[in-house]
C-alpha positions as CSV (number, residue, x, y, z in Angstrom):
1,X,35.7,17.5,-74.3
2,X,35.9,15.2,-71.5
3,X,33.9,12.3,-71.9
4,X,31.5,12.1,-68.8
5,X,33.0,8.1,-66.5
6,X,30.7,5.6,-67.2
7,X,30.2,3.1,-64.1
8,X,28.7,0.4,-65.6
9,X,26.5,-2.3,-64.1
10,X,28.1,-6.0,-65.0
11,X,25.3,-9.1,-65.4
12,X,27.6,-12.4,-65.4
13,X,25.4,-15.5,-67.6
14,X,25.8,-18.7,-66.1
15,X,23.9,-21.5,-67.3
16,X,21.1,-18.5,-67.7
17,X,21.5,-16.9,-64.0
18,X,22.8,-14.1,-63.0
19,X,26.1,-14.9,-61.1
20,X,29.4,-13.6,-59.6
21,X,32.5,-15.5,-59.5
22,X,35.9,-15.1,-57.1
23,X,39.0,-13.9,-59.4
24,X,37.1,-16.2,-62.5
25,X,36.9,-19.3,-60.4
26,X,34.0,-21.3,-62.0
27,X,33.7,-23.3,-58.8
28,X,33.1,-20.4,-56.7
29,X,29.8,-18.7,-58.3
30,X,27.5,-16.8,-56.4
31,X,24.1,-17.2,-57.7
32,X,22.1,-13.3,-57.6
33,X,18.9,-14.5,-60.1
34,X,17.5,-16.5,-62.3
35,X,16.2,-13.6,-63.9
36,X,18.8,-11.8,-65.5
37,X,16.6,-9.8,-67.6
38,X,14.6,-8.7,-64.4
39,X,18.3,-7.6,-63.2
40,X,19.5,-5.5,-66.1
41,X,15.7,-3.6,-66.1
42,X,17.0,-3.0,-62.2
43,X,20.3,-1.5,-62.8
44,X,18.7,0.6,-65.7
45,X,16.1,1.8,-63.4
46,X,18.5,2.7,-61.1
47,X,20.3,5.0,-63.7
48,X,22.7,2.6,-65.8
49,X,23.6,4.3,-68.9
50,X,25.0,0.8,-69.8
51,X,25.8,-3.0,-69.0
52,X,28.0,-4.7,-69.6
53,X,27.1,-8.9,-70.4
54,X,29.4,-11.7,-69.8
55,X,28.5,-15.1,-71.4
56,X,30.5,-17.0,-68.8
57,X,29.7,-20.4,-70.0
58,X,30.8,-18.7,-74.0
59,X,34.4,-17.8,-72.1
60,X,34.6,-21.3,-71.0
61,X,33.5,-23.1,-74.1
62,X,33.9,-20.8,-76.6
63,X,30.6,-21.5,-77.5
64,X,27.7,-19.2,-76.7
65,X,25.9,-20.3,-74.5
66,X,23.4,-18.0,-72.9
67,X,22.6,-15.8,-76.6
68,X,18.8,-15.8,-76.0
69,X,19.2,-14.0,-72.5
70,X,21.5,-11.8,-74.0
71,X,18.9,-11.0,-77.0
72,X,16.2,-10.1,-74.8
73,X,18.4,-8.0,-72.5
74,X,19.2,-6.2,-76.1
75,X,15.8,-6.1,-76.8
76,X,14.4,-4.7,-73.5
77,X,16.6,-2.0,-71.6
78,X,16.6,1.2,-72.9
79,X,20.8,1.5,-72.9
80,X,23.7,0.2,-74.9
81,X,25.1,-2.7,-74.0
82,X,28.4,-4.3,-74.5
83,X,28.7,-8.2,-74.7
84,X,31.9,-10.3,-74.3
85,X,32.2,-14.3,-73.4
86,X,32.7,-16.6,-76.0
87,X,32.7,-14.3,-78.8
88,X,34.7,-16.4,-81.2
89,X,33.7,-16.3,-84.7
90,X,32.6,-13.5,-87.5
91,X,29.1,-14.1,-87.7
92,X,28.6,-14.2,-84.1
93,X,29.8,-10.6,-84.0
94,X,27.4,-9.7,-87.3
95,X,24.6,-11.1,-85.5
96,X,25.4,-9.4,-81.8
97,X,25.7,-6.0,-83.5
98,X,23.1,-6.6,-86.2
99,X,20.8,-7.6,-83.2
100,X,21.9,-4.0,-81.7
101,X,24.5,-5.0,-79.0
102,X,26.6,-1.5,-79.0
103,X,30.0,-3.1,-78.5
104,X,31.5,-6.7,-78.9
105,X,34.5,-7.1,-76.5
106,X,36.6,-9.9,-77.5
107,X,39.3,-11.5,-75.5
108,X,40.6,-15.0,-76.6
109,X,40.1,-14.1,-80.0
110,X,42.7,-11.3,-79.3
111,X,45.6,-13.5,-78.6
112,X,44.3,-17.2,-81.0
113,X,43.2,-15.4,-84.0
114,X,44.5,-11.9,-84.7
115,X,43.3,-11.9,-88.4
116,X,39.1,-12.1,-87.3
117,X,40.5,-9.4,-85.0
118,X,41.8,-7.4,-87.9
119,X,39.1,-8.3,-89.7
120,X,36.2,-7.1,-87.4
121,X,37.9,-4.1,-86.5
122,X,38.0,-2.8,-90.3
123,X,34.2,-3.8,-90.6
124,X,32.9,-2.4,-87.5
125,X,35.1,-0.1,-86.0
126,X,34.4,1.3,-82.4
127,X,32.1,-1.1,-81.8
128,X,34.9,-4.0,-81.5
129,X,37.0,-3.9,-78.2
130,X,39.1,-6.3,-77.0
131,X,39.4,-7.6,-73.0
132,X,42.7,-7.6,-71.5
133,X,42.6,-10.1,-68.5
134,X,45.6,-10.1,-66.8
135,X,46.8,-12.3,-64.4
136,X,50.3,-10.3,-63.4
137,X,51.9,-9.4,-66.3
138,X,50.2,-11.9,-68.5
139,X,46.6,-11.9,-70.2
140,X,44.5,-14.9,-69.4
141,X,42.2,-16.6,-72.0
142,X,39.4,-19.1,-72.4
143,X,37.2,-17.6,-69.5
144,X,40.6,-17.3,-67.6
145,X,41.1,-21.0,-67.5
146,X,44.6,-20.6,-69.1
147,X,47.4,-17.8,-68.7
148,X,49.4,-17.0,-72.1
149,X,52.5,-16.6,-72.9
150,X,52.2,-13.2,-74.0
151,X,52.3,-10.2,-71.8
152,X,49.4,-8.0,-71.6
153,X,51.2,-5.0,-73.2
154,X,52.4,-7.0,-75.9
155,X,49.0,-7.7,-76.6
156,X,47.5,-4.4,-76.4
157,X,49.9,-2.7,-78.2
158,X,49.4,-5.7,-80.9
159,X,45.7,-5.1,-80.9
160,X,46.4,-1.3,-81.3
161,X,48.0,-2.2,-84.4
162,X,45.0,-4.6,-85.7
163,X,42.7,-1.3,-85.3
164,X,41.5,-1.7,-81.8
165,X,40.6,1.6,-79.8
166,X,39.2,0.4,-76.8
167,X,39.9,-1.9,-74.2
168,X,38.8,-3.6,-70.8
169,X,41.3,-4.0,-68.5
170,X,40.5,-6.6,-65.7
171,X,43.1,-7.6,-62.9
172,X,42.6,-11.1,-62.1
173,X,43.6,-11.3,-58.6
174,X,41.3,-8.3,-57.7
175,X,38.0,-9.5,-59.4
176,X,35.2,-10.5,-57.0
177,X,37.7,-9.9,-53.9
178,X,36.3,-6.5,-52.9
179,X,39.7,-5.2,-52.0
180,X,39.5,-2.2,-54.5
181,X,41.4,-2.2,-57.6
182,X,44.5,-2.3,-58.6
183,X,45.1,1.8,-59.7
184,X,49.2,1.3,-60.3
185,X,48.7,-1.7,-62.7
186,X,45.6,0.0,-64.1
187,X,47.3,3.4,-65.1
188,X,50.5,1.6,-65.9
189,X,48.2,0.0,-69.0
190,X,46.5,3.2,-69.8
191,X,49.8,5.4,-70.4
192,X,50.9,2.2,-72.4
193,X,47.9,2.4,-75.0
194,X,46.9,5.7,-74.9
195,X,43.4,4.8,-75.9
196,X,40.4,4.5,-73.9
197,X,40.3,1.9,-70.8
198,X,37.5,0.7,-69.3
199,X,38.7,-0.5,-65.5
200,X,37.3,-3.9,-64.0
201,X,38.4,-6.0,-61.1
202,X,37.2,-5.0,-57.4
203,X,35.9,-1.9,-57.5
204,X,33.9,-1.7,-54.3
205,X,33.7,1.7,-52.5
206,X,32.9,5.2,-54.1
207,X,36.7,6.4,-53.4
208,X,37.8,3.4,-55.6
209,X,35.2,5.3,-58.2
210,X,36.9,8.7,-58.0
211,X,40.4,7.4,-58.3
212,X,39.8,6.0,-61.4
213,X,38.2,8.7,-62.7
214,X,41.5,11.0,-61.4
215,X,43.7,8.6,-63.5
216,X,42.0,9.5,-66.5
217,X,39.9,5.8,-67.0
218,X,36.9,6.4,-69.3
219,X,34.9,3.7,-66.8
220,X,34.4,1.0,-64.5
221,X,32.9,-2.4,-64.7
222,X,31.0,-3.1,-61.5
223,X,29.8,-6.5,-60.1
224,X,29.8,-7.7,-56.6
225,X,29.7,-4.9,-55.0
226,X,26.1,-3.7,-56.2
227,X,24.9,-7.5,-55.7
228,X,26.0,-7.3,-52.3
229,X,24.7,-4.2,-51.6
230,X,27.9,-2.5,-50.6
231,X,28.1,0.1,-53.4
232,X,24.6,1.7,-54.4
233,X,24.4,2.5,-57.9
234,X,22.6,5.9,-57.4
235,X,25.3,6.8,-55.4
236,X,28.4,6.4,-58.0
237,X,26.8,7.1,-60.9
């Protein structure tokens, strides 16, 4: 059975507001609200089925930063909710899940520590997936500060191996731009894995929608475009 596309609203944390960055650049943030709770309740309202929570100052850092927010955006909507930013460390994970996040996406910890990866992905299952942030053909880490050595289907296929059966896939250059994202690398990653693939990184008009769906992705991560009014979420849903 085909698994219905989920677009799904993002809420960017920085410093507790709601924010949107230009391809990661932490000097370029867009400030939406300082009420990020008040946001997610919005995009619920207007038919989320889920969000999708970046701890921006957690990416950074790697340590989280904006946790409260996050627990009362848990607490409050009525959908799942994935978390990723910062997410470093075992308990962390425990306590996100524990707490009811539906899904911890992990991304640094993919490519610094593969044994927590292993290890979370035996104890938790589907509710571990891992963030593949590529800048061309390599995966960027530490809130995208830093590009690896190691090639984003390295890494996937890698993280396959660890137990991983899920991943977001995020192309850099496209995030924040507006220019639509970037479908060849996108589908190049999916036939690679073979799992699911959430698509994020410029997704701004509703054809951009439908071609992802037509290359099989299970969903989208949407940001600047709904803050900016240029997508409604009614509309793509």
């Amino acid at each position: 059975m085909q698994v219905k596309f989920e677009v799904i609203p993002a809420i960017d944390l920085l410093q507790g507001k709601c924010v949107r960055l230009k391809q990661g650049n932490y000097g370029s943030e867009t400030i939406y609200s300082a009420e990020p709770l008040e946001v997610a309740k919005r995009w619920v309202d207007a038919g989320a089925k889920r969000l999708h929570v970046v701890d921006l100052d957690g990416a950074k850092t790697g340590i989280a930063a904006n946790i409260e927010i996050i627990k009362a955006i848990i607490k409050e909507v009525s959908v799942p909710i994935q978390i990723g930013g910062g997410v470093r460390n075992f308990n962390l994970i425990s306590d996100l899940l524990k707490f009811g996040a539906d899904r911890v996406i992990l991304g640094t910890t993919a490519i610094k520590n593969p044994n927590l990866l292993g290890n979370v992905c035996e104890k938790f299952g589907e509710k571990i997936a891992v963030a593949i942030d590529a800048k061309g053909n390599f995966a960027a880490v530490e809130g995208w500060m830093y590009v690896s050595k190691k090639d984003t289907l390295t890494l996937a296929k890698e993280a396959i191996g660890l137990g991983v059966k899920r991943f977001v896939f995020t192309d850099i250059s496209r995030d924040g731009m507006l220019e639509g994202p970037n479908i060849d690398s996108i589908k190049k990653f999916m036939d690679a894995v073979k799992v699911p693939v959430i698509a994020s990184g410029g997704v701004s008009t509703k054809e951009d929608v439908e071609k992802l769906k037509e290359i099989g992705a299970e969903g989208c991560v949407v940001g600047k475009a709904l803050y900016d009014g240029k997508l409604k979420l009614e509309e793509i849903i």
